[in-house]
N, C-alpha and C positions, 0 to 999 in steps of 0.2 A: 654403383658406377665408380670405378676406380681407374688412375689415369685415363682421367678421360680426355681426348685431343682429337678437334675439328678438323676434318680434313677442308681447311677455310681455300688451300688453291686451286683444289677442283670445285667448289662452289663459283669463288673468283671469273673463274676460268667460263663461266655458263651465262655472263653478265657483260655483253659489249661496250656498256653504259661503265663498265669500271675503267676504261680510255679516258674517260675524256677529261678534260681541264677547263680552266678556268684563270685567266689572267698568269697563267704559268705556273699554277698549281694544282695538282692531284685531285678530284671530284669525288669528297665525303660524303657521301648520300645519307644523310642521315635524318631523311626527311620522312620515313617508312612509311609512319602513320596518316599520312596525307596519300599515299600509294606508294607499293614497292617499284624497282626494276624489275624488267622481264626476260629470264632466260633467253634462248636462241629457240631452244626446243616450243616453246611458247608461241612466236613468230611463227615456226616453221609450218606449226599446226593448223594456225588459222590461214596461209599461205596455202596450204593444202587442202584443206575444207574448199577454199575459194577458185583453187585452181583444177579441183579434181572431183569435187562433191556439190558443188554449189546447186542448190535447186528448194524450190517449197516442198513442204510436207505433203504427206500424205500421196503421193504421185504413185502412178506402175511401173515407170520408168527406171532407171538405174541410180541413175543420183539422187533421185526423188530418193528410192527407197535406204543407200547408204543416208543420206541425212539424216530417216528417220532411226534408222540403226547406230545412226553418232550419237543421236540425244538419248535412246533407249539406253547405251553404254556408259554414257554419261551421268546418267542417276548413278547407274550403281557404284561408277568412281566417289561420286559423292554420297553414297550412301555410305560408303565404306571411310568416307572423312569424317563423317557425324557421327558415325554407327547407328544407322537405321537403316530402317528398306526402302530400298527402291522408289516404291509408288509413293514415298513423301517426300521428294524431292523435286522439288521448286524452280523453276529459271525467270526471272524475268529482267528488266531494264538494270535497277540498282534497286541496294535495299532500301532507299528513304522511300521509290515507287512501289515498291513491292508492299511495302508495310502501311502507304496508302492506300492502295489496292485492298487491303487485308483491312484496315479500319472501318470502309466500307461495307466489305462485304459482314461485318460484326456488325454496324450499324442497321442490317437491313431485320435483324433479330434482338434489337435494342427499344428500351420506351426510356420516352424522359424520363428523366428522375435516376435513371442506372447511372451508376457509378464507375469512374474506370480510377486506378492508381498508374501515375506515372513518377519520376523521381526528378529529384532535382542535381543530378550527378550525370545524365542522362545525355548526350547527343541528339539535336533536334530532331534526328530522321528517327529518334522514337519517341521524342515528344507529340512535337508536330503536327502526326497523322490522327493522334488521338486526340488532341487540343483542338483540333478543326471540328471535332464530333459537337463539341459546345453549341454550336448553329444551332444543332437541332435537338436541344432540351440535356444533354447527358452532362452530368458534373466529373469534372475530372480535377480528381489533386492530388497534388504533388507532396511527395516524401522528401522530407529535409534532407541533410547533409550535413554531419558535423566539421566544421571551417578548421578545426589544428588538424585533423587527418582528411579531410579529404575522403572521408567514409561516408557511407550509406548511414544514416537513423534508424536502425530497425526497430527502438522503441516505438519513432515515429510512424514506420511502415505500420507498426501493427493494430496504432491509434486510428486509424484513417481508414484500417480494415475493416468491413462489415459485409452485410448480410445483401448488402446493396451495391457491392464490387461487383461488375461481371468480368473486366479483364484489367490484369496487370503487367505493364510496359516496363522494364528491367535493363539496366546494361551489364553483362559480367565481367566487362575491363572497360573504364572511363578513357576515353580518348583526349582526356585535358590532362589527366598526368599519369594512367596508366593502374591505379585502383582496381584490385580486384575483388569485387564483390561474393558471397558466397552464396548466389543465386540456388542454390538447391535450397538450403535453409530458407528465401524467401518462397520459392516454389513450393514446397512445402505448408507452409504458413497459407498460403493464395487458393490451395486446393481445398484447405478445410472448410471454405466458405464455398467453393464453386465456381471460384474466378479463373478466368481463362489467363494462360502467363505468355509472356512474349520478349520473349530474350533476346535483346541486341548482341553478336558475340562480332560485330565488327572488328573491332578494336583488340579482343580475343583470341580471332582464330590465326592468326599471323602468329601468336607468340604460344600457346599451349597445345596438347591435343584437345578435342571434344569427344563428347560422348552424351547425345542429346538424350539418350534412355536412364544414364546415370542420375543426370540431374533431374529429368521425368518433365520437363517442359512442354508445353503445347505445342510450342513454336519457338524456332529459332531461324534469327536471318543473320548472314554475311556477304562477305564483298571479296569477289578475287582479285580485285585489283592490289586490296590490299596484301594478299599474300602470292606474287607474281606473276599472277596471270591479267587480262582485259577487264576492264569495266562493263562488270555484270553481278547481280545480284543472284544470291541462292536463299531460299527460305527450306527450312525441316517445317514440317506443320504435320504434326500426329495424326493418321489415318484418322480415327474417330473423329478427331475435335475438326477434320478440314469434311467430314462428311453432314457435320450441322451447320455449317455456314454455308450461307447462299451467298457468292462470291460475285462479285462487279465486276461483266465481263461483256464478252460482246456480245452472245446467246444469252441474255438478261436470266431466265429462268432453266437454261441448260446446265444441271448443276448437279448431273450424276456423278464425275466419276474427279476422282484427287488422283494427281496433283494438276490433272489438266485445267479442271473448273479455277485455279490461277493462275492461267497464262493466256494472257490478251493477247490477241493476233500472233502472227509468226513470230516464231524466236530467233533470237541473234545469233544461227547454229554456230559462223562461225568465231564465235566469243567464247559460245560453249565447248566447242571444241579445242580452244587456246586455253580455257578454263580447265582442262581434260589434263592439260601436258603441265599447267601449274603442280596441281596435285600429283602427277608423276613424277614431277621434279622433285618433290617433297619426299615423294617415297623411295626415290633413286638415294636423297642424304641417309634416308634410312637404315637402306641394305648396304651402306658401305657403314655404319656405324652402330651395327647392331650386339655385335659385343658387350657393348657397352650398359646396355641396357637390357638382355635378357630377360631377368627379372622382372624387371616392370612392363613386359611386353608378355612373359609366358604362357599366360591365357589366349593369345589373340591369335588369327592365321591368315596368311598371303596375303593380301593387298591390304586389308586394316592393319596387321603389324608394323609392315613398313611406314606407311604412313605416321600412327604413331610414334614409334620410334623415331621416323625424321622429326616431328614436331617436338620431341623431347631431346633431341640433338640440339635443334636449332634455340630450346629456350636454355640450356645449360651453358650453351657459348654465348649466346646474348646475355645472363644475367653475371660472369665474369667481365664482361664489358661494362655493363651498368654497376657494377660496384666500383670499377674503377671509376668511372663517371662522376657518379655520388661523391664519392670520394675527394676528388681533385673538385670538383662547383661546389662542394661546400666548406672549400679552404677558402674562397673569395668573398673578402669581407664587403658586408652590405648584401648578399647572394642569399635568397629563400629558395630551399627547393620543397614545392607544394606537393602533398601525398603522402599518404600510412611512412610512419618510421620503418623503421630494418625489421625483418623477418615479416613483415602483415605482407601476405599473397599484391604482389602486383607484376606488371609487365614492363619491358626492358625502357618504356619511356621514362624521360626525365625534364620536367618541365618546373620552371624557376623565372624570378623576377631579381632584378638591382635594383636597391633604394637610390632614386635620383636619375636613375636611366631609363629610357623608351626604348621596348622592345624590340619596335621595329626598325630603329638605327642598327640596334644588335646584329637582328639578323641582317641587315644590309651589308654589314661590315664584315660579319663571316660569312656570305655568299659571295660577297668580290675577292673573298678571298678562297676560294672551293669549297666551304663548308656552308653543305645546304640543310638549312632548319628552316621550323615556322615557328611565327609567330601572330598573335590574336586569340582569337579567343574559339577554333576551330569549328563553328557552329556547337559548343559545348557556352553555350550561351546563361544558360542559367548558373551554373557553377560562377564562369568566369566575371560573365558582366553583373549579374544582380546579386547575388552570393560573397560573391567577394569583394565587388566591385572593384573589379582591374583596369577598367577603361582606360583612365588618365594614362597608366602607364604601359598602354598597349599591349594590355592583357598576359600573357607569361608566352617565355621564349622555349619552347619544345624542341628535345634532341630527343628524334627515337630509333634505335637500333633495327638492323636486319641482319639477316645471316653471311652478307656481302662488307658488313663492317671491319674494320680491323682496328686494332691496338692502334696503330697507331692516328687511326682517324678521330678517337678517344682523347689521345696527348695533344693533338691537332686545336680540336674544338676547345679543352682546357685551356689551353696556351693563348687563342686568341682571345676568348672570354674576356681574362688576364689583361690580356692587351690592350683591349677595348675600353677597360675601366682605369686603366692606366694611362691611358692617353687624349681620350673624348672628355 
């Protein structure tokens, strides 16, 4: 990749939300991780689905059958963002449901005494669904985290590993500060014994490309809210491994065919369909920035190449932002910023604490003033609240980049920091 330069004003330019203000100031979004904005193309889709397609499944009629021709086109766009096929692509509500949905149906081929590994680095929508399995005799535990990086334990994952694991719950980017785990080396490990893997790439698939065959996972779930499109959930679940579970549905024991046997009642086509025009969007940054990337794309062909390539667009301009980031919040004395040092694999977020200040005045102070963060402990609950225990100071203040950010929204967020600890 050599000069390489975002074309950031036609990005800009795909984003209504980049209007608008805020007590007379310009609107930082720099709230990603919590969900992106949404193109126009996005909108226009599911405007179209509803104006021109709208109808249930399975019908002889005309929109009946466009519907079921959206969702059928729809895998393969996402097939083509996971890299896998068709028939293991997933739709349902969001991924914390989806992977309830999925716990269950694991449960219905589980006896007491089975083991599941979860982590303590983890997002409760992959906690959660597997902690609830406890009710009914299964032991689940949890993989530590080492507290100066913000890492995964794999000595620990491997201690807690046995013969008695049937599935392990994974994140491959922590959504408390951005960590990225090397989930193949854990998947790996999880397979020697027979344990089923289940990779959260929430937090992930916004910032890199995927390739659910590379890393060899069972299952992978995401969210397009988070990478521009509606609130809907998509799970990858490996033809085989979704052909032995008997899945929680509404035909209780109708349980021939993947990926249908996980999708309860009608789908939200037109989310899916708005979910269609995300990843187009993605591979629209693509083809206009493929130059640059040749090389690392020259394996791949038509709609997986673009794709990738936009994902490796969009993480090369985010991670010149976040160095700047890093940079400037760890000039500010009394300022932790929590996560792997320089060079350990992580994502463009940046989440930190000030000794003596409440996070949530933070972010009060830079949302009145257009810069929109979060703060808490973003259902990353174990990391933040019992691990680190952040509570008292309202857990750490998260700034996370999108492809909509600019330089100077960067200078912006430093500046007020600054300001904040300078004058509160």
């Amino acid at each position: 990749m050599k000069n390489f330069k975002f074309d950031i004003d036609y990005v800009r330019e795909q984003f209504p939300a980049m209007a608008k203000t805020v007590n007379g100031f310009s609107a930082a979004f720099l709230d990603g991780p919590g969900g992106t904005q949404v193109p126009k193309r996005v909108l226009s889709g599911i405007e179209d689905y509803l104006y021109m397609k709208n109808a249930n499944a399975g019908g002889s009629f005309v929109t009946s059958r466009q519907s079921d021709g959206m969702v059928e086109d729809a895998r393969r766009v996402f097939a083509d963002f996971l890299g896998c096929h068709e028939d293991e692509v997933v739709f349902g509500e969001n991924t914390s449901t989806i992977n309830f949905k999925l716990a269950f149906g694991f449960l219905r081929g589980l006896e007491a005494g089975d083991e599941i590994l979860i982590t303590d680095i983890d997002h409760e929508g992959n906690r959660s669904p597997y902690r609830t399995l406890e009710d009914f005799g299964i032991v689940v535990k949890s993989v530590k985290i080492n507290t100066d990086t913000i890492t995964l334990d794999f000595d620990d994952f491997c201690e807690k590993l046995s013969n008695k694991t049937k599935i392990v719950a994974v994140n491959w980017a922590a959504n408390s500060c951005g960590t990225i785990t090397d989930v193949k080396k854990v998947i790996e490990k999880a397979h020697e014994y027979g344990a089923v893997t289940v990779v959260d790439a929430v937090h992930y698939a916004p910032h890199k490309p995927i390739d659910v065959k590379e890393i060899g996972t069972d299952v992978l779930l995401c969210s397009s809210y988070k990478f521009f499109g509606p609130h809907l959930g998509i799970m990858y679940i490996k033809k085989g491994t979704g052909e032995k579970i008997t899945s929680a549905r509404v035909m209780a024991y109708d349980n021939e065919l993947t990926p249908f046997k996980f999708e309860t009642g009608t789908l939200a086509m037109e989310l899916i369909q708005g979910a269609c025009e995300a990843v187009h969007f993605i591979a629209d940054i693509g083809k206009r920035h493929l130059s640059y990337f040749e090389d690392e794309v020259k394996a791949l062909r038509g709609r997986r190449k673009e794709i990738v390539t936009g994902m490796l667009a969009i993480d090369a301009y985010e991670e010149e932002l976040a160095q700047v980031l890093r940079q400037g919040l760890s000039e500010i004395k009394g300022l932790k910023i929590y996560g792997p040092g320089e060079g350990h694999p992580r994502t463009s977020t940046v989440s930190f604490n000030i000794e003596g200040f409440h996070m949530q005045k933070l972010a009060e102070y830079m949302g009145d003033r257009g810069i929109f963060v979060w703060d808490g402990d973003y259902y990353a609950i174990q990391t933040i609240r019992n691990v680190l225990n952040l509570v008292e100071t309202g857990g750490l203040l998260r700034i996370g980049l999108a492809p909509y950010n600019i330089m100077e929204d960067i200078h912006r967020a430093i500046k007020v920091v600054k300001d904040f600890v300078s004058v509160v």
